[in-house]
N, C-alpha and C positions, 0 to 999 in steps of 0.2 A: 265569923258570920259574913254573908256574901254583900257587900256593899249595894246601899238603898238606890233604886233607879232616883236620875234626874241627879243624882250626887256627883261629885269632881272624880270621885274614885269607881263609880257606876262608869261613868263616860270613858274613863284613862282606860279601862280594862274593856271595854267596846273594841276602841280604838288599840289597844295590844292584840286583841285579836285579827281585827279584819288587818292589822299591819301582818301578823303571822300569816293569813291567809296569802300574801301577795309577797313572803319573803322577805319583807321590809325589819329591818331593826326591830324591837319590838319598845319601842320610847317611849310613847304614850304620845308623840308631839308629831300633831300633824302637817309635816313643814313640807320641803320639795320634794324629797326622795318618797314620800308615800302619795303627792298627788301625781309624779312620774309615773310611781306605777301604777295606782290606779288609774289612770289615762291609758294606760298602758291594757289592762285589762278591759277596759271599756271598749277601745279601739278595736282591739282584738276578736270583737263577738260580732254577732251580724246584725246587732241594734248600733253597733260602732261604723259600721261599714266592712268589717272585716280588715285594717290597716295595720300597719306595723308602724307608727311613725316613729318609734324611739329602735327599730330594727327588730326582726325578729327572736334573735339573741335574744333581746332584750325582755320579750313580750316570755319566750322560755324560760328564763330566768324568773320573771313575777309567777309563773305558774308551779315553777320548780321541778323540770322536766331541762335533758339534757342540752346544751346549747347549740345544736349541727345547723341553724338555721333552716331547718326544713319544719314550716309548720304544720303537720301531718295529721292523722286520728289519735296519736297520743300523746300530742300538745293539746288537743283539743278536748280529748278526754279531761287533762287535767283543768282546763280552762274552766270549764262545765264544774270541777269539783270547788276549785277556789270561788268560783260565786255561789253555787250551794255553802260553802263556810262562810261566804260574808252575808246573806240572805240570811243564815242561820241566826248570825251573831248580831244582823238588827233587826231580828223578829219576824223576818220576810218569810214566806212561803218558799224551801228552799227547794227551788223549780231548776237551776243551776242555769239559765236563761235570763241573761243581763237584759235587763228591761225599765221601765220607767219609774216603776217602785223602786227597785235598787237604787236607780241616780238618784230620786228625791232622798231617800233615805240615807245616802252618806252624805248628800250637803247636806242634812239636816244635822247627821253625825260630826261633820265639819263645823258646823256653826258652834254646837254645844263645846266641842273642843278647845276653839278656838276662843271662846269668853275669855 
């Protein structure tokens, strides 16, 4: 049976996902390597400003697209898809469009985590 929302095992499997979505470990533990990348991701969109600050490598790597440092239409394609999966997996409208619902929604997914 699928574990009851608002439960520790509800949340851990949230957070296994949107870690999947961003190539992170998939732990359950929201520590620095998934707020890396999700910053990483954030950054990356044009509600971030469009930025690399952890290098563009780095931003390809969270999308899971190849590492040439060129961020091009098919890093950006995949950008688009890994926040459709994380929209997805916190109930969002999965628009693939990093916006202000998404942030609220994973600090709120941080917070529950982190209890």
């Amino acid at each position: 049976p699928a574990p009851k929302p608002g439960t520790a095992a509800f949340i851990t499997g949230r957070l296994q996902r949107v870690q999947g979505a961003v190539h992170a470990e998939k732990d359950g533990i929201w520590g620095p390597d998934t707020d890396r990348r999700l910053s990483a991701l954030r950054a990356a969109s044009r509600f971030g400003g469009g930025r690399f600050p952890f290098t563009v490598e780095f931003a390809q790597g969270v999308v899971g697209v190849r590492k040439d440092g060129v961020w091009g239409p098919y890093s950006s394609r995949h950008h688009t898809a890994a926040v459709r999966r994380i929209q997805d997996v916190l109930g969002l409208p999965a628009t693939g469009i990093y916006n202000r619902e998404t942030v609220l929604a994973l600090a709120a997914l941080k917070d529950k985590a982190n209890d």
